[in-house]
VOZA-138194 format. One line per 8 residues: for each residue x, y, z of C-alpha. Coordinates in nm, 2 decimals, decimal comma. Example, Ala and Ser with C-alpha at 12.3 -4.5 7.8 and 13.67 -1.06 7.14 Angstrom:
1,23 -0,45 0,78  1,37 -0,11 0,71;
! end
This chain:
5,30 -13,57 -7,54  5,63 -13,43 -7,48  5,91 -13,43 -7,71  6,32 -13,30 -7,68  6,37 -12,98 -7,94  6,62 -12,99 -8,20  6,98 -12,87 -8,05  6,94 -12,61 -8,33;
6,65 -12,34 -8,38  6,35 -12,53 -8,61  6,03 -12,42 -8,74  5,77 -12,63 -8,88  5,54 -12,48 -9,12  5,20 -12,66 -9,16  5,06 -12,61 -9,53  5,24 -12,50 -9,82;
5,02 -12,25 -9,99  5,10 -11,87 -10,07  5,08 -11,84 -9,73  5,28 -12,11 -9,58  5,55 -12,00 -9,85  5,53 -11,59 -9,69  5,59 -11,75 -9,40  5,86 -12,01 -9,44;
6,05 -11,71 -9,59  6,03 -11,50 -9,29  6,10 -11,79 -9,03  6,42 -11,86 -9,26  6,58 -11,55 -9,07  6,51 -11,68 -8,72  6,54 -12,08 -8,72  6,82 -12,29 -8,84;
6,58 -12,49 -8,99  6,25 -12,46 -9,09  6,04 -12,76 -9,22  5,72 -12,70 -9,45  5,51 -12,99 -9,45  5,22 -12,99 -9,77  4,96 -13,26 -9,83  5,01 -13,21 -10,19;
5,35 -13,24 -10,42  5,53 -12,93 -10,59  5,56 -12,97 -10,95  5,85 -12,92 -11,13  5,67 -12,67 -11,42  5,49 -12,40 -11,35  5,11 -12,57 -11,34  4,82 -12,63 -11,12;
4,89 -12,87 -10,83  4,59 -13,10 -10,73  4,60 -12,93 -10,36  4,53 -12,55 -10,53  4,21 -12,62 -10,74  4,12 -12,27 -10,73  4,45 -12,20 -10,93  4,29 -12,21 -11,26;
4,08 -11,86 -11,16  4,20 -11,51 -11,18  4,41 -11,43 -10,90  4,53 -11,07 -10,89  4,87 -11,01 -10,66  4,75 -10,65 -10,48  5,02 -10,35 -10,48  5,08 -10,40 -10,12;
5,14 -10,78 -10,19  5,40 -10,68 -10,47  5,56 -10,51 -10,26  5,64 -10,73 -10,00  5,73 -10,97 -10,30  6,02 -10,75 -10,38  6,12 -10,71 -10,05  6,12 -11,08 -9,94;
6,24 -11,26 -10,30  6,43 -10,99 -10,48  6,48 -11,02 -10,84  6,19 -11,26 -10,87  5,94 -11,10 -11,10  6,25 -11,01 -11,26  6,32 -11,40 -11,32  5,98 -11,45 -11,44;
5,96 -11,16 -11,70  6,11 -11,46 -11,90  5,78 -11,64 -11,91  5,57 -11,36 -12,08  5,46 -11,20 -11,73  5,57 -10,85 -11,55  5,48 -10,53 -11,40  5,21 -10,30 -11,46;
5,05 -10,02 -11,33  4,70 -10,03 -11,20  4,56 -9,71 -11,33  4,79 -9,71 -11,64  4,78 -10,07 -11,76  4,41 -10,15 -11,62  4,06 -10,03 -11,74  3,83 -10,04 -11,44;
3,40 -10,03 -11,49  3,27 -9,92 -11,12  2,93 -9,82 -11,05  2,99 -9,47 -11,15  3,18 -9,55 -11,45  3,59 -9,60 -11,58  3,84 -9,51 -11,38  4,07 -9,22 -11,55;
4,41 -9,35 -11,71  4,72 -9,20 -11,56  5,09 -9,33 -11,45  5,01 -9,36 -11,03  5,29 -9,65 -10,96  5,05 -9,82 -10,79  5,23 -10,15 -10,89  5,15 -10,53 -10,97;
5,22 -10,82 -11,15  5,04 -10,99 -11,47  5,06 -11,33 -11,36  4,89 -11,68 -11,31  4,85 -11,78 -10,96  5,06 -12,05 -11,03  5,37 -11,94 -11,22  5,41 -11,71 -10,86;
5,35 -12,00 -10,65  5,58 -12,18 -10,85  5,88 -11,91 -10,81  5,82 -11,83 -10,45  5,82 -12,24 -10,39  6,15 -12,25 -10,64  6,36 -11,97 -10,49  6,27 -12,10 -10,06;
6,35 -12,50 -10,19  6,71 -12,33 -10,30  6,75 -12,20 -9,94  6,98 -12,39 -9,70  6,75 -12,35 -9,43  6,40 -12,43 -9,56  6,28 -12,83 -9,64  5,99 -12,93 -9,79;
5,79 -13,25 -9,64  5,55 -13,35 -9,93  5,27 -13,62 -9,91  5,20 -13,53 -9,56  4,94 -13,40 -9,31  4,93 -13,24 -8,97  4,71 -13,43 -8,76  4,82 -13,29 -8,47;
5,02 -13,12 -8,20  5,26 -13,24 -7,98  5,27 -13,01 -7,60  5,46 -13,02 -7,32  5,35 -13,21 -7,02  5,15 -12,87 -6,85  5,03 -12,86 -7,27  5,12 -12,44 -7,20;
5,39 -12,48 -7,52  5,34 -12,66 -7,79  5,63 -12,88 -7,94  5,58 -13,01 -8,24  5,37 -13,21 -8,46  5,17 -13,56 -8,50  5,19 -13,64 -8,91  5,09 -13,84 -9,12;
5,19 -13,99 -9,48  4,93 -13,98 -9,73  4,84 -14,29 -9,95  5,16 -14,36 -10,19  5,42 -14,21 -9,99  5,72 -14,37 -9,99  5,73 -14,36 -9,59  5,33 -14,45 -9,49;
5,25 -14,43 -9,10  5,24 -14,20 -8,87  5,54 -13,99 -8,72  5,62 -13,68 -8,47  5,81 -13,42 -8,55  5,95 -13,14 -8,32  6,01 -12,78 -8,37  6,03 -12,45 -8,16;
5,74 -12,28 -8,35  5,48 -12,45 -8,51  5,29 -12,21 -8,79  4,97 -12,30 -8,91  4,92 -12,20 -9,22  4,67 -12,47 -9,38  4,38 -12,30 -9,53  4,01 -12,26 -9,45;
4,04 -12,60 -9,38  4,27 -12,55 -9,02  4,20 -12,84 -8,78  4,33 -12,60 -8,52  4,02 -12,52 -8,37  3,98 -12,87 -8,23  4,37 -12,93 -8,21  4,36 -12,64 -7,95;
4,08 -12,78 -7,80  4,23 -13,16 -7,80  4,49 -12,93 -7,57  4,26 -12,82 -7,35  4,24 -12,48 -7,50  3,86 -12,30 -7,60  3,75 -12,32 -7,97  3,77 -11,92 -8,12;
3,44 -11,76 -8,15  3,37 -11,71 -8,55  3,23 -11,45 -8,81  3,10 -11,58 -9,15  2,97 -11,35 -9,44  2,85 -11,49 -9,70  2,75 -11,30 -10,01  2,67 -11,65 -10,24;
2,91 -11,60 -10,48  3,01 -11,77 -10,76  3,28 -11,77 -11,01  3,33 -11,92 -11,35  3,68 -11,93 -11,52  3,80 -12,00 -11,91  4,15 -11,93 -12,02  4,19 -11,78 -12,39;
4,45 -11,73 -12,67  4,47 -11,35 -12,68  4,37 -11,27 -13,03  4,64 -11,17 -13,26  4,70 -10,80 -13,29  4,42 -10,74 -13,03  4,36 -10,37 -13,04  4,32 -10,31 -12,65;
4,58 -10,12 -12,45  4,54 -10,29 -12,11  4,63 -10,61 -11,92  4,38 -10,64 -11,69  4,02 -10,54 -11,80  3,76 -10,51 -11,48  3,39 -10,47 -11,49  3,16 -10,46 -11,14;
2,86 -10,48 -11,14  2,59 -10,24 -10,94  2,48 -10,41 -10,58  2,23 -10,47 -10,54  2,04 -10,47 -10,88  2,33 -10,58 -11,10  2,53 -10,88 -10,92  2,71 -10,96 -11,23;
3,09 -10,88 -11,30  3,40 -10,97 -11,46  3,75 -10,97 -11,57  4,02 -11,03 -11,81  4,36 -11,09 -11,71  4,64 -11,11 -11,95  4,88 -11,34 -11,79  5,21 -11,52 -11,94;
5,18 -11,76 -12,23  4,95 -11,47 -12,45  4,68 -11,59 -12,26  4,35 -11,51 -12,14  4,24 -11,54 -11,76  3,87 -11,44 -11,82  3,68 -11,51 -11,50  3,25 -11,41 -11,44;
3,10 -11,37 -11,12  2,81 -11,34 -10,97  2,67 -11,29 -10,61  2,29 -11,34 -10,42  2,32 -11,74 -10,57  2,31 -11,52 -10,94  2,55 -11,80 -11,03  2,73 -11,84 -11,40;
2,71 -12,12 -11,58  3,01 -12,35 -11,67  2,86 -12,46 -11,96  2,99 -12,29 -12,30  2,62 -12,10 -12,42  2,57 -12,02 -12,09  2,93 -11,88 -11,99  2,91 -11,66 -12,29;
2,54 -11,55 -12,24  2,65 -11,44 -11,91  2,93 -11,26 -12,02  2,69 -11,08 -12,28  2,46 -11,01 -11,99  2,78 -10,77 -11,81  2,72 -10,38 -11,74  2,96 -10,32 -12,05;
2,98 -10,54 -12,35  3,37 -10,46 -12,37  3,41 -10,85 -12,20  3,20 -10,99 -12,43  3,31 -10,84 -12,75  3,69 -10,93 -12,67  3,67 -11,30 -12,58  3,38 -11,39 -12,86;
3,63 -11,45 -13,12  3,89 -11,56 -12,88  4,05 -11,91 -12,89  3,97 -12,11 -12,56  4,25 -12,32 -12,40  4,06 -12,46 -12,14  3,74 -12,62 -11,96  3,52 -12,35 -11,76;
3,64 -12,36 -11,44  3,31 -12,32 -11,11  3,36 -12,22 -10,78  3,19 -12,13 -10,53  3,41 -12,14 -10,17  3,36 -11,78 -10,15  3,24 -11,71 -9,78  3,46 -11,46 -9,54;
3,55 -11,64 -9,26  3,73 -11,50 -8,95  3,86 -11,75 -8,65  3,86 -11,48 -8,36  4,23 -11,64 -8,24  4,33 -11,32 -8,10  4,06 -11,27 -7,78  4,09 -11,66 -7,67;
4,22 -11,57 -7,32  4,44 -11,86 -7,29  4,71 -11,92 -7,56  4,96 -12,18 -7,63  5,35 -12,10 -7,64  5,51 -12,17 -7,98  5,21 -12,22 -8,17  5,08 -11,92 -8,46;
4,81 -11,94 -8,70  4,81 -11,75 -9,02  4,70 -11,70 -9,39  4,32 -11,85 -9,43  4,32 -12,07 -9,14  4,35 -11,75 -8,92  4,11 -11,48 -9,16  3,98 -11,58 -9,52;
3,82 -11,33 -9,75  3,58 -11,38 -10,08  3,82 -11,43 -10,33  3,64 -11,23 -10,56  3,85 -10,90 -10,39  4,18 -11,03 -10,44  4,33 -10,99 -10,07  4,43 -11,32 -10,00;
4,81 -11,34 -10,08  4,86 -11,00 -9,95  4,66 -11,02 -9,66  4,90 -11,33 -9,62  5,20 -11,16 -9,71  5,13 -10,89 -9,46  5,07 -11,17 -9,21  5,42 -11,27 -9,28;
5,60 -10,92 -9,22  5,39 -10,93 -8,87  5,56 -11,27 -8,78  5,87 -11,12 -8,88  5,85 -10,87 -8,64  5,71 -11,05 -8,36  6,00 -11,24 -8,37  6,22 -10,96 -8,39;
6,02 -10,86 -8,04  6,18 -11,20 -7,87  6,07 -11,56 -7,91  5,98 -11,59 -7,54  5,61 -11,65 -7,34  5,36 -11,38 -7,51  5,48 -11,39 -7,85  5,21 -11,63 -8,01;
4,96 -11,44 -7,84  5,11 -11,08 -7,95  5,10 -11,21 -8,30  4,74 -11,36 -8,30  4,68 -10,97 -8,20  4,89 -10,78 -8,47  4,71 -11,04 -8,71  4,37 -10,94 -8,62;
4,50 -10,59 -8,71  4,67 -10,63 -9,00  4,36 -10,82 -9,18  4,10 -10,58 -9,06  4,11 -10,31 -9,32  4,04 -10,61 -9,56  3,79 -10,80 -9,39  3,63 -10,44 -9,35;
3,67 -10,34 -9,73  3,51 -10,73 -9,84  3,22 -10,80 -9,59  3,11 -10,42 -9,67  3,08 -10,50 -10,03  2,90 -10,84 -10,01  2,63 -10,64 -9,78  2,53 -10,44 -10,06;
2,33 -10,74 -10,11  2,02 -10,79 -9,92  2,07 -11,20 -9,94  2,40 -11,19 -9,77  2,41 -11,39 -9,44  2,60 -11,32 -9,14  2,78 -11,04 -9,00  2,58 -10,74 -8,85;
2,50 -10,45 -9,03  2,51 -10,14 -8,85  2,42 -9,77 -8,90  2,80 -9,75 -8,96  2,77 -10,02 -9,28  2,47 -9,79 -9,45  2,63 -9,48 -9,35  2,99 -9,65 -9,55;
2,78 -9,76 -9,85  2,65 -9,42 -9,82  2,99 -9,24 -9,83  3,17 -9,48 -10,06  2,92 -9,41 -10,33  3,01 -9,05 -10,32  3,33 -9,15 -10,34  3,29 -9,37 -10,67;
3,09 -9,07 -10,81  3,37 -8,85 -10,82  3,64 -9,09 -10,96  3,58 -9,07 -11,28  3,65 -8,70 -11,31  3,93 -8,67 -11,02  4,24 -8,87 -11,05  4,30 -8,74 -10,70;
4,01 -8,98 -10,54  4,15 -9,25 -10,78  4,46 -9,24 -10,65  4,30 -9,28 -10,28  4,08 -9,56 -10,38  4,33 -9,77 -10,57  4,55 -9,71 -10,23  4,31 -9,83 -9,99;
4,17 -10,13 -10,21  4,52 -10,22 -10,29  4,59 -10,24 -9,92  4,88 -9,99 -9,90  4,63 -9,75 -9,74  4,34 -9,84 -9,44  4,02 -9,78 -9,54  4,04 -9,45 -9,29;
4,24 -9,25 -9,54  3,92 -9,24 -9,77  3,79 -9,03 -9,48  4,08 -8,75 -9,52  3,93 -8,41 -9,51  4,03 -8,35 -9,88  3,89 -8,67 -10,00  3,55 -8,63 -9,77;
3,58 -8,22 -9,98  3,59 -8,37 -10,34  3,34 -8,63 -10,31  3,09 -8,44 -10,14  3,13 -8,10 -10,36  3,08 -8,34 -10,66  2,83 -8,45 -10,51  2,67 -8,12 -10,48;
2,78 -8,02 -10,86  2,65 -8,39 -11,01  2,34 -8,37 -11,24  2,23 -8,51 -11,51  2,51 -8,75 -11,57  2,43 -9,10 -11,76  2,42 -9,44 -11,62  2,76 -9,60 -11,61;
2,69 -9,84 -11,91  2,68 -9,50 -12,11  3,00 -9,37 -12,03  3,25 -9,44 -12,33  3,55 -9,61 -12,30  3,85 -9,38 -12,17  4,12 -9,29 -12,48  4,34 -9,56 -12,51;
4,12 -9,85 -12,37  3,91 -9,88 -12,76  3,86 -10,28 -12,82  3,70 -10,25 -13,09;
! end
C-alpha cells in the first residue's frame, strides 16, 4: 500500500522505551516531525508504567550510557539531583565482589547515575514531549508497514488503537523513516517478510536466569560508604549473585540472581534465605533489618537474542530497527540502555552520511558493530555455565574464560587492570583493549607471583566499605 509523504521531513518511531526515546532524540535533528507511537501511556510521576514491568528491578545506566545522556539531554541528571538521585563513580562510590575478590577503591571518573529505571525514563520522556518536533501517540500499536508499490521503501505505518482509546480502529500513518524500536517483542521479522523480504537468521543464549527484586527503606544512619553494592557469584559452582542499589527516595533497589534454572524465590523466607546463601554475607547483613517497600518482584526474560538484520541481502528503504528488537542482552549485565543509546549516536550519524538508498542497510551494519563488544562480554559470561543453551563455544570462548580469569586475579592488587575492566564492562572500551600488551604483562606476571591467596569470601572488606 502506497501512501503520499508529509510535505515536511517525518519520522515515526515505533515503541517508546529507553530505546525509542535515544532515538526520537536523535531523529529530532533530521525530521520536522517525528511521531513516537507506544502501546502504553506515559505517567505524569515518575512510576512504573504497565508496558515496563521489568522497571521495578535494578537497572544500572553504564558509563558509556551516561555519557551519551549528557550529551543528548544536557542538564538532565542535573534536574533530577532534586529527587534524591546523582552521580557517582564506579570504583569510588561502588564495592564490587568478583571471583577473585573486591575491587580496590580509587577516584577513576568512570561515571554513572544512582537511579531507578524509571525516574530516567521519566526525564528523558519529559524533556523530548517539551520538544517542538517530537509527538507522542499513546494507546497504539504498529501492526504494520505501509511500502511503496515495488515494496523497495517503506512509507509508513498500519496502527491500531488499543481498547479504551479515545479514537478505536485502525489508521495509516506516513513518515520518511520508520524506526523500530519495540522490544524483544518486534513483529518485524514477519512485517519484512509480509513485504516480501527474508526473515533474519537468529542467535539465542540462554544462561536460565532469574532475578528476584525488593525495594528497601535504607536504614537510618547506615554505616556503608557506597551506593551500589555488587556481589557475583563463581560460574560455574556458585550461580548466585546480587546487588544493592541506592536509588532516589532513600531507597533500596536490592535485586538476587541466579543462573542454570538456580532460581530465587519471591517469597519472603526464601528471598532472604537466598540472600544469606551469597558468596559474601555483606547483602544479607544490610537489608536484614531493612524496611521493605515493596512485593518481590520475579523475572525471568533473560535470554540474549540477536536478529542477524545486518546480512539479509535485500533491505528495505526507510525502514531501521534498533534497541532490543534489533540485539537484546541478559539484563543481568546492565547493557541495555547503552547498547541502545549507542544505537542512537549510530543513527545519528548514518543520517549525517545522507538519507538516500543504502542508508537503512549501512545502519543495520554499524549496529551489528556497535552491540558486538556487548553481546561478546554477556554470552561469554552465561557460558561459564555448562546448562547454557545456544550459541557455539569455541576454543576462543575457553581460551577467553581462560584469560579473563587472569585478569580478575590481578584486580584486586592493581588499580591499573581495574581501571581496564571497568572500561571495557562499562562499554567505553571493546573488549580488545583487555588484550593490551601491558594489561596481558600484569595479569600474567601475577599470575606467575600468585600463591597461597584465600578464596574470595575471605578477603575483608576494602577500608571504607565496613557495614557493619
Amino acid at each position: 500500500m502506497e501512501t503520499t509523504p508529509n510535505s515536511a521531513p517525518s519520522a515515526i518511531v515505533i515503541g517508546g522505551s529507553m530505546a525509542g526515546l535515544w532515538a526520537g532524540r536523535v531523529l529530532a535533528d533530521h525530521f520536522e516531525r517525528v511521531t513516537i507511537i507506544e502501546r502504553d501511556h506515559f505517567p505524569e510521576t515518575p512510576e512504573v508504567r504497565k508496558g515496563v514491568p521489568q522497571a521495578h528491578h535494578l537497572h544500572l545506566l553504564l558509563a558509556r550510557g551516561h555519557q551519551i545522556l549528557d550529551q543528548l539531554f544536557p542538564g538532565l541528571t542535573a534536574e533530577l539531583d532534586g529527587f534524591g538521585a546523582g552521580i557517582i563513580d564506579l570504583s569510588q562510590d561502588a564495592a564490587f565482589l568478583l571471583r577473585s575478590g573486591w575491587t580496590p577503591r580509587f577516584r577513576s571518573g568512570i561515571l554513572s547515575y544512582a537511579s531507578s529505571r524509571y525516574l530516567l525514563e521519566w526525564g528523558v520522556q519529559r524533556r523530548l514531549a517539551a520538544h517542538p518536533r517530537v509527538h507522542f501517540m499513546e494507546g497504539a500499536e504498529v501492526v504494520g508497514l505501509l511500502s511503496d508499490q515495488s515494496r523497495s521503501r517503506v512509507t509508513g505505518v498500519r496502527m491500531r488503537y488499543r481498547p479504551g482509546a479515545s479514537q478505536p480502529g485502525e489508521e495509516t500513518l506516513a513518515a520518511d523513516l520508520v524506526v523500530d524500536a519495540s522490544g524483544r517483542s518486534t513483529g518485524a521479522p514477519e512485517w519484512l517478510e509480509a513485504l516480501g523480504y527474508a526473515r533474519p537468521q537468529e542467535t539465542v543464549v540462554n544462561s536460565f536466569l532469574a532475578y528476584a527484586t525488593r525495594w528497601y527503606r535504607r536504614p537510618a544512619n547506615f554505616p556503608a560508604q557506597w551506593r551500589l553494592l555488587f556481589i557475583n557469584g563463581r560460574p560455574p559452582d556458585v550461580p548466585r549473585g546480587g546487588a544493592i542499589f541506592a536509588v532516589e527516595g532513600d531507597h533500596w533497589v536490592v535485586t538476587l540472581g541466579g543462573a542454570a534454572r538456580d532460581y530465587p524465590p519471591t517469597d519472603e523466607a526464601g528471598f532472604m534465605a537466598f540472600a544469606r546463601s551469597l558468596p559474601s554475607p555483606l547483602l544479607y547483613q544490610a537489608i536484614k533489618d531493612a524496611e521493605p517497600v515493596s512485593p518481590i518482584y520475579g523475572y525471568q526474560r533473560t535470554t540474549n537474542q540477536l536478529r542477524h538484520f545486518e546480512r539479509l541481502a535485500r533491505w528495505p528503504q526507510n525502514f531501521v530497527v534498533t534497541g532490543d528488537a534489533a540485539c537484546a542482552f541478559n539484563p543481568i549485565y546492565g547493557q541495555g540502555m547503552s547498547v541502545a543509546a549507542m544505537g542512537a549516536l549510530a543513527l545519528d550519524e548514518c543520517l549525517r552520511e545522507g538519507r538516500g538508498p543504502g542508508m537503512a542497510q549501512r545502519f543495520q551494519k554499524r549496529l551489528a558493530k556497535v552491540s558486538e563488544g556487548a553481546w561478546l562480554l554477556a554470552t561469554g559470561e552465561d557460558f561459564r555455565y555448562p546448562t547454557t543453551e545456544g550459541g557455539q563455544r569455541t576454543w576462543m570462548t575457553r581460551f577467553s574464560h581462560w584469560y579473563i580469569d587472569q585478569v580478575l586475579q590481578a584486580l584486586p592488587d592493581s588499580t591499573e587492570i581495574t581501571r581496564a575492566f571497568m572500561e571495557v564492562s562499562q562499554l567505553l572500551k571493546p573488549p580488545a583493549a583487555l588484550f593490551h600488551p601491558r594489561i596481558v604483562g600484569i595479569a600474567l606476571r601475577h599470575a606467575l607471583n600468585r600463591s597461597g591467596k584465600p578464596a574470595a569470601q575471605d578477603y575483608p572488606l576494602p577500608a571504607g566499605w565496613r557495614t557493619d
